[in-house]
N, C-alpha and C positions, 0 to 999 in steps of 0.2 A: 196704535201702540199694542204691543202683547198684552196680554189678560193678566192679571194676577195668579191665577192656576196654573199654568203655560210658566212662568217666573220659578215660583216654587217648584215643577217640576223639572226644569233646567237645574236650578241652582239644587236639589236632589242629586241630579245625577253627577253633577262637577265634584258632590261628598265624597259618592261612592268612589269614582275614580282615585279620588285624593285619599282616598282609606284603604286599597289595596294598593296602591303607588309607596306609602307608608309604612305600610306590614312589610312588603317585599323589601324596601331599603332597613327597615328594621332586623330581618332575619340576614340580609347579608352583610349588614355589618358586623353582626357577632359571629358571622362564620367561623372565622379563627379563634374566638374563644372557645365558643360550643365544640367546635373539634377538637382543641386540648382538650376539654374538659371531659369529652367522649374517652378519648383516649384511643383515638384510629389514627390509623395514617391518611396518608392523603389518598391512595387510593380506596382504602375504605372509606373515606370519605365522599368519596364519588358515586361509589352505592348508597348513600344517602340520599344525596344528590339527589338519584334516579329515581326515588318514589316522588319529585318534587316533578318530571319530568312524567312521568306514569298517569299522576292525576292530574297535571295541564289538559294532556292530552284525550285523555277521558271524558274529561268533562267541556271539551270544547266540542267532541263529538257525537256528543249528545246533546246539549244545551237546542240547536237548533229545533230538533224536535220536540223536543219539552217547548219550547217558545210557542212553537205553534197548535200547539195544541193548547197552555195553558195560560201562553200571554207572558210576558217581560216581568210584570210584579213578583209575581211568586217564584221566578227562579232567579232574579234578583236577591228578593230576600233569603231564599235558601243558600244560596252561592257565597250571599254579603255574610249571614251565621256560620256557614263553612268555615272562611278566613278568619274570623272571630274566635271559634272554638278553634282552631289546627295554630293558631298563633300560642294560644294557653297550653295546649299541646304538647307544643314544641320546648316552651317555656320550662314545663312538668319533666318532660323529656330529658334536657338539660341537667335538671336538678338533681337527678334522679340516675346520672349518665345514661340513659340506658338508648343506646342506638339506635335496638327498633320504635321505640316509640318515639324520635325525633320523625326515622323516615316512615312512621304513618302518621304523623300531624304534618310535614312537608306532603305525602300524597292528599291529603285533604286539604290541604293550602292547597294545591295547586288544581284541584276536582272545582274550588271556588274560584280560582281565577277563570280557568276553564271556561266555563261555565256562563261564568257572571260576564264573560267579554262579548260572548253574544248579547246576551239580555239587553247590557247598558248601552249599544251600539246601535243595535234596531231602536231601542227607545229617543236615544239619541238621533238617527237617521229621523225618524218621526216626529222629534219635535222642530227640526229644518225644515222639514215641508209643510209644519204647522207657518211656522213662524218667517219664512225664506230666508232663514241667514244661516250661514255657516257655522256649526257647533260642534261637530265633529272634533275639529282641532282643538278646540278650548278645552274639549272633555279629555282628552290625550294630555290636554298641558297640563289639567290636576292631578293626571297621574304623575308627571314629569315630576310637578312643586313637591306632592307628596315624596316623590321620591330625595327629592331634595333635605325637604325636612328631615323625613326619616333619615335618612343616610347623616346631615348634621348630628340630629338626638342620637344616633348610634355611634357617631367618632365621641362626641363627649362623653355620653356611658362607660366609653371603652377607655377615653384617656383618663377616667377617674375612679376604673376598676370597680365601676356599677355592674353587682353582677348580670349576668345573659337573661338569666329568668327569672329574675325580678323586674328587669328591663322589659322584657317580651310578654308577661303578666300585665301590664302597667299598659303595654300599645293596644295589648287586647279589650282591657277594660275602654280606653278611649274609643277603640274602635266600636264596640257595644252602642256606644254612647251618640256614636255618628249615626249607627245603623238608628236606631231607636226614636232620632229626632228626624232621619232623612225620608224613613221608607213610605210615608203617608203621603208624599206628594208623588208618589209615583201612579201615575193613570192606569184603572185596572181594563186588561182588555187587549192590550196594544200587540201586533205581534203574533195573535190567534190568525191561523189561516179560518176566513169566511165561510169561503165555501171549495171543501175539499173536493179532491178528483176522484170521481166514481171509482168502483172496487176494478172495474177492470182498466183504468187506465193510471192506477194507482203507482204502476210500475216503472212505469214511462216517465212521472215530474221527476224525481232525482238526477236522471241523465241530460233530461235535458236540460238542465242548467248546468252541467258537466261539459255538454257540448255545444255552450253558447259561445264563440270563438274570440269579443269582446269580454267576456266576463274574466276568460283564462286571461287575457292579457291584463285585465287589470289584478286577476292573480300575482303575474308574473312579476308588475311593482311593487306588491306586496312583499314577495318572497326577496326581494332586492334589500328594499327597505326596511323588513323586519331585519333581515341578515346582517344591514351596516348597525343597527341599535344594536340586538342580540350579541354580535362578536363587540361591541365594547363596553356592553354591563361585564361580559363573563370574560374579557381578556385585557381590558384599555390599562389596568394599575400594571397591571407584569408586564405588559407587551412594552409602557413607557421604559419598564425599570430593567427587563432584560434584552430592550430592542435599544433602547437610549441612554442606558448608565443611570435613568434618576434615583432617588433615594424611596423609600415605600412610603415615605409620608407624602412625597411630592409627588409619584406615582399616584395617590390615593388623593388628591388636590389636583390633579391634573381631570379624575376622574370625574368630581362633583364640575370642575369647568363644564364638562361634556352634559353633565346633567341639566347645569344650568341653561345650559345654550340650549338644548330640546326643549325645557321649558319657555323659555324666551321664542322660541319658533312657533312651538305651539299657539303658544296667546296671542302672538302676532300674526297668526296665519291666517286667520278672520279678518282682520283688514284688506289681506292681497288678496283673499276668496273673495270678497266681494265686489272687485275689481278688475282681477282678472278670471281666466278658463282655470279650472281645475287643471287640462293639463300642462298650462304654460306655468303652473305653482309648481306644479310635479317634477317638469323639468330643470327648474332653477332649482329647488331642493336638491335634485340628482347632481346637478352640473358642483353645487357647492359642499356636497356629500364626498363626490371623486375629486374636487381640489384637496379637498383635508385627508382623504383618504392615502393621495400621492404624496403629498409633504410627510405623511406619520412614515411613510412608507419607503420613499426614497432620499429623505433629507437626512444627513448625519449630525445636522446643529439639532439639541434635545431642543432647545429654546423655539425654534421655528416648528418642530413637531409639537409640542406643547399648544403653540400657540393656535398649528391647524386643527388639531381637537374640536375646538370652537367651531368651525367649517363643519367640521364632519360632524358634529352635535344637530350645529342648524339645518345641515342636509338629511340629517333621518328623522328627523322631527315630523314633519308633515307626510313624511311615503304615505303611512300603517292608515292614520285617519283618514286625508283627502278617499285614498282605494277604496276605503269602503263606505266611505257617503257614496262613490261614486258605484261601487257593486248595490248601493240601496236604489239608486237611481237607474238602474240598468234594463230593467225589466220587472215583469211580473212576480211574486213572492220574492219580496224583499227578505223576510227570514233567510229566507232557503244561500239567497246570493249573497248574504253577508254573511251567514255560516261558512259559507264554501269559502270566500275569500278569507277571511277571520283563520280559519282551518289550514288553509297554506302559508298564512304568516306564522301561527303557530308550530308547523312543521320548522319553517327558517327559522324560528326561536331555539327550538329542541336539538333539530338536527344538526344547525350548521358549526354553534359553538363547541360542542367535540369532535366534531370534523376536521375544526383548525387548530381544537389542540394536537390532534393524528398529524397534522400539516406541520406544525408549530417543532413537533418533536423533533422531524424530518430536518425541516429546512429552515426552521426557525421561525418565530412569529411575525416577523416584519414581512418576509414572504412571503405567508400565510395568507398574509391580508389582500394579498393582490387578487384571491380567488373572491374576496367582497367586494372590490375595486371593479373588477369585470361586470360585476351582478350588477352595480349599482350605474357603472356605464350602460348598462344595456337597458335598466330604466331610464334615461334619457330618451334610448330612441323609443321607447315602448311607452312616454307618456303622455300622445294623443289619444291611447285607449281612456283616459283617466276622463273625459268628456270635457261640458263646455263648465259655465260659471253654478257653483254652487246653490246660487241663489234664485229663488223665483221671482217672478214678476208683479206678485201683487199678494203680500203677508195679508195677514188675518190680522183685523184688528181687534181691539174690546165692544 
């Protein structure tokens, strides 16, 4: 049986997840308040946006090097105070109208998502090889819940004219409160590269995990599967409501479906990990990603689009985690390969959902989607990169 230490620091890391899955459905649900309240338009609004998009991406490309040099704990906790303070931030922001200061607590939210998605991931990868069972997914599905939750707590906020930052004040304190009971079981150490590469061959580790030709392919599912999740956080209520005629409450109910289903994949994805090969999960995710992706897509009944959502929920659920248990398992400097991979779903996060609103403008969102539809077919045939079963052969016991 696992240890008692091993427990609490599992059940640590499912907080964190569930605390940034939280904050993020929290601060998008009151986007359309905080934006009246700003008093921009919707393209100012979008330069908001992009300090949320600036510090993602910053702090995903850095995090790996800090990891290895100072171990998972400490950039955990810096990453988890991040989100904590840029929530209150925002909250201030709000209050306060005042623009810039929303988009630099969204650039500091997103420097701690960042950031913190390496850290909890190698920790996570490392406690599956402590333990041999799959947690990857499970740690992905707290993010889902939280997002679930959050996204609930934020439609009632909002249908009962709770103001934005009083609301966002209120998530942050909670969140304080997760950090503060969670971060002591987290193992100190985890994540330090051991023994670094001499000065002259210093130059050489970066690439070649650039040019490990397995590692890119398991990029390549990444970039698939972040790209089906990313295009229906940032497009699934409009795309129902201006692709299918629905109403925005039911647009926005179609959306939490979506949510729940990721969630629901996630926490079950540890049973079929155990079971079956990483890539044969990979590919049924894919296969059931592109059924719901082709119904939202080509079906004119809103009722049967609605209902492929659900597909398409469960098909992106597992890409982002299994790839990168599977990039920790691939090789030498685990940091290094779930940085990289981690890095390229992050780019499909950032890049690809304005991408298809340029698409969406053009040719409309339902056609739009078919460029996610491609990506996420070609994870199908790309998911023997993804390896065999999760699990090892003989756990650690007490």
């Amino acid at each position: 049986m696992i240890d008692r230490a091993i427990r609490r620091r599992r059940r640590a890391l499912f907080l964190f997840f569930f605390l940034n899955g939280m904050a993020m459905a929290s601060w998008v649900t009151r986007t359309p308040d905080i934006r009246d309240h700003l008093g921009v338009s919707t393209g100012q609004m979008g330069l908001v946006l992009f300090g949320l998009s600036v510090g993602s991406m910053a702090g995903i490309l850095f995090s790996g090097r800090f990891v290895s040099r100072f171990g998972t704990r400490p950039v955990t906790a810096l990453a988890t105070l991040l989100v904590v303070a840029s929530v209150a931030v925002v909250g201030v922001g709000s209050a306060l109208a005042s623009a810039p200061l929303v988009t630099a607590g969204l650039c500091v939210l997103g420097m701690g998502f960042g950031s913190g998605e390496v850290a909890i991931n190698v920790d996570g990868a490392d406690v599956e090889r402590i333990t041999g069972t799959a947690v990857l997914p499970t740690l992905h599905g707290y993010f889902s819940l939280g997002t679930v939750v959050g996204g609930l707590a934020g439609m009632a906020a909002t249908a009962v004219a709770f103001p934005a930052h009083w609301h966002l004040l209120a998530v942050a304190v909670v969140a304080a409160a997760i950090f503060a009971y969670a971060i002591g079981a987290v193992q100190a150490g985890t994540g330090i590269r051991t023994a670094p590469p001499a000065a002259d061959s210093a130059q050489q580790a970066r690439p070649q995990v650039w040019r490990d030709r397995g590692l890119l392919l398991i990029g390549a599912i990444v970039l698939a599967m972040a790209l089906a999740e990313g295009a229906a956080n940032d497009w699934l209520p409009l795309l129902m409501v201006d692709g299918h005629g629905l109403g925005a409450a039911a647009g926005s109910l179609v959306f939490v479906g979506f949510a729940a289903a990721m969630t629901l994949g996630r926490f079950g994805g540890t049973f079929f990990l155990n079971r079956y090969s990483r890539a044969a999960v990979v590919r049924a995710s894919a296969i059931s990603g592109a059924v719901g992706l082709s119904l939202v897509i080509f079906s004119d009944n809103a009722f049967v689009a609605a209902a492929a959502v659900l597909f398409w929920g469960l098909g992106a659920s597992l890409g982002f985690p299994v790839a990168l248990s599977a990039a920790g398992d691939s090789g030498p400097d685990e940091t290094a390969r779930v940085s990289l991979v981690a890095t390229i779903g992050y780019i499909a996060f950032l890049v690809g959902p304005p991408a298809l609103g340029f698409l969406g403008d053009h040719y409309g969102l339902r056609p739009a989607m078919v460029v996610v539809l491609a990506f996420v077919a070609m994870a199908v045939l790309v998911a023997p990169a993804a390896g065999t079963r999760a699990r090892t052969e003989v756990p650690v016991r007490a």
